[in-house]
N, C-alpha and C positions, 0 to 999 in steps of 0.2 A: 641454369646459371652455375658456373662452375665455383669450387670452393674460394680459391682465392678472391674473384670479383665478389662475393657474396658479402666475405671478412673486410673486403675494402670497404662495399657500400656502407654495412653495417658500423664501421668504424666514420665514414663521413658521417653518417647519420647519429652520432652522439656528438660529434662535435660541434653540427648546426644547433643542437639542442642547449650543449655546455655540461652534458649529466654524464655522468656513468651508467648503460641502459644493460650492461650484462658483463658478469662473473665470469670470466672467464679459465677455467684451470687445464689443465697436460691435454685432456682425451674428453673433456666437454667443456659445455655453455650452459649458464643460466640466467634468468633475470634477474636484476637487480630488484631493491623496493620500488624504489623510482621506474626502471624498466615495468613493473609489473602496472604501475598507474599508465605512465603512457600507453601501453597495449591494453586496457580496457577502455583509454578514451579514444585511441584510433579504430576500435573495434566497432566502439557506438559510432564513429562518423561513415563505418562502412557499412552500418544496417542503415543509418537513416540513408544512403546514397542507394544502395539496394531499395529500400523503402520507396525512393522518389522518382527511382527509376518504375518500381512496379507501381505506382500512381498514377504517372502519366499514361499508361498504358491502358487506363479503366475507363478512359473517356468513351465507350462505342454506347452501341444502344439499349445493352442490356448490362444492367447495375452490377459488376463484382468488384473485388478487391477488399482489403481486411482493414476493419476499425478496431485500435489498440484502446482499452480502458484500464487505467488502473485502478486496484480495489483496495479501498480500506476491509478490517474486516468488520461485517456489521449484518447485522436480520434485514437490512436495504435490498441486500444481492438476491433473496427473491423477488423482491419488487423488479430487479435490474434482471435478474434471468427472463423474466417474462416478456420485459420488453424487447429486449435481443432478439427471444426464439419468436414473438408477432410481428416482429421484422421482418425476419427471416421468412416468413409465410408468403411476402411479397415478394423477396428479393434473396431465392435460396443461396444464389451464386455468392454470396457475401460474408466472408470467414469471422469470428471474433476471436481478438489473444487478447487476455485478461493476464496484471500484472500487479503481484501483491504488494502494498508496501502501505505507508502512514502516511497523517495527513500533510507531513511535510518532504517525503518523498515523492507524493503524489502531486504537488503542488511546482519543485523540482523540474518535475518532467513534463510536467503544462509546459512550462514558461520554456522548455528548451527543446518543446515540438517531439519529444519522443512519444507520448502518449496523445489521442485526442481529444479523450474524455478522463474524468478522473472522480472516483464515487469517495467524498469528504465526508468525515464524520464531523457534527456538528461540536462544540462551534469551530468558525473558519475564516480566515479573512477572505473576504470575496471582491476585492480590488483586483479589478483589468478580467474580473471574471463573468461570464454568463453562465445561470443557475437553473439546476429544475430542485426541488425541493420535493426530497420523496414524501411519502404517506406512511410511513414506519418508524417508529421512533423505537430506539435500543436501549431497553432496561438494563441499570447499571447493576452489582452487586461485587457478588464473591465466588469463585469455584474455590471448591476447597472436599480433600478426601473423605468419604465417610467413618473413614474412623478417626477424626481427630473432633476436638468439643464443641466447636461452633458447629458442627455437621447437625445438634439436633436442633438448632435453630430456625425459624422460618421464617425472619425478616433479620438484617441486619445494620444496627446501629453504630454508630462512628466509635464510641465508647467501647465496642466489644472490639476493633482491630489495636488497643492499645496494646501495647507488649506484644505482640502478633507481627513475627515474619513475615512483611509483606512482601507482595511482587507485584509489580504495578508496570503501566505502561508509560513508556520515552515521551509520548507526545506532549508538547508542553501546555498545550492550551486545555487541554482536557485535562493534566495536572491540574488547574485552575478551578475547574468545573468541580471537579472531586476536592479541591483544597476547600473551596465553598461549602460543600455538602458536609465535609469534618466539622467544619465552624473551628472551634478553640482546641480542638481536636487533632487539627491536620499537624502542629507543627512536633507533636507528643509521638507519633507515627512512625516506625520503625523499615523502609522498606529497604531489602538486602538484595533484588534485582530489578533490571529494569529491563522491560522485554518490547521486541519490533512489531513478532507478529504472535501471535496467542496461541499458536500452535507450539514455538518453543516454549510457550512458559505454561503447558497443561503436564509434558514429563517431570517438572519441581512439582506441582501439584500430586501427581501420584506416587512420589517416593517420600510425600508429607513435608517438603522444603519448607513449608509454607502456606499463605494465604491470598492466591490471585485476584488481584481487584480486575474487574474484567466486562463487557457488556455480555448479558444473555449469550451464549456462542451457539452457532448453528447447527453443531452436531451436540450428540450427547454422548455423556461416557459412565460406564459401568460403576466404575469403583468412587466418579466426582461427584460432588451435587452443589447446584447453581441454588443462591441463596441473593432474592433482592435485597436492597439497599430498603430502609425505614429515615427519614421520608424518601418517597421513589424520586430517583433520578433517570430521567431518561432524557435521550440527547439524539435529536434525527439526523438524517446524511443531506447530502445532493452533490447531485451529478454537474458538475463543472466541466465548461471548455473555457477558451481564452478567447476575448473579446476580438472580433476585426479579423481571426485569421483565418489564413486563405486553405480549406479543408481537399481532401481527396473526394471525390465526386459520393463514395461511398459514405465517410465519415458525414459529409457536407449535411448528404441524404436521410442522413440516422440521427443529425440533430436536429433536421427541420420537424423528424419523425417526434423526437422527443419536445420540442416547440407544442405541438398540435396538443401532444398528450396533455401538457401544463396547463394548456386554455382549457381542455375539456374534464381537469380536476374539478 
């Protein structure tokens, strides 16, 4: 396409819209705010069209094509790696992409078919939803650096995060959960960030930001130490899809797989 028709199309195409989609100056272009939302929501409509073009495709006689899951993070994802790879033992030809995000991102991309499965940390609304309920439940607590004073602690009470920078997680229903567990506690509570995924909020924890409220996490780290909550809180996942819809022959296959597994809990 030559430059002029490029500059044209591109000037039709803000005016079907009504926005301003790009910055124009002397010797470049750049996106606008706006420009930059549009191309990430036309970018999603061109994976799921790619997506559903490679769907149709997976109808033959041997099982492939990929099932997308998104992950809370949670001690579940062993459970959930397992099931994957005894999948997998029947049906190698069958890829997984795993997509991290919270319980309300993950919930998000049910409802708008980007994802097929979605691993929820408890609790959850489970409207329009069909559930497996794993067998793992995630002990709540604190990471928090060894050298600062709750480090020589080995249970942790609600009364010890008063006055204590905390860092806590966005999700709001597990706010609840933990609001519960403070009791008359919660609202005396100091927290200065609020994080998506626990991987950003383990670097505050090792320059001593603070005090991460957090589940058990699945790696361990040198300099951190994981301190349960007194009384224990713990809070299980499951694996959700959406009620009624219509799956890729692979996905379809991996939740009748997970179906079986449920009955023979």
């Amino acid at each position: 396409m030559t430059q002029p028709t490029l500059s044209r199309q591109l000037k039709l195409l803000e005016e079907e819209l009504g926005v301003k989609l790009f910055q124009r100056g002397r010797h470049n272009i750049h996106l606008t705010e706006k420009g930059m939302l549009f191309r990430r929501r036309v970018q999603e409509i061109v994976n799921m069209a790619d997506r559903a073009k490679s769907e149709l495709s997976q109808w033959g006689e041997e099982l492939i094509g990929e099932i997308i899951i998104g992950c809370n993070e949670s001690q579940s994802m062993n459970e959930l790696s397992e099931l994957m790879m005894d999948f997998r033992e029947f049906h190698p030809l069958v890829k997984f992409t795993l997509r991290s995000g919270n319980n309300v991102e993950i919930r998000e991309w049910l409802e708008q078919g980007i994802i097929d499965i979605g691993l929820l940390v408890e609790p959850v609304e489970i409207e329009k939803l069909t559930y497996l309920r794993l067998k793992y439940k995630d002990q709540w607590g604190i990471i928090i650096h060894k050298d600062l004073d709750l480090a020589c602690k080995t249970v942790i009470h609600s009364e010890d995060l008063l006055g204590k920078p905390l860092i806590t997680i966005t999700d709001v229903t597990i706010h609840s959960e933990l609001a519960n567990w403070s009791g008359k506690n919660a609202e005396m509570m100091m927290p200065i960030v609020h994080y998506n995924l626990l991987t950003n909020a383990i670097p505050l924890a090792r320059i001593k930001a603070g005090v991460v409220i957090c589940p058990r996490p699945v790696s361990t780290y040198e300099d951190l130490k994981f301190i349960p909550f007194e009384p224990a809180l713990k809070l299980g996942a499951r694996l959700a899809w959406v009620d009624n819809q219509v799956f890729s022959k692979a996905s379809g296959t991996f939740i009748q797989y997970l179906k079986n597994y449920k009955t023979e809990m």
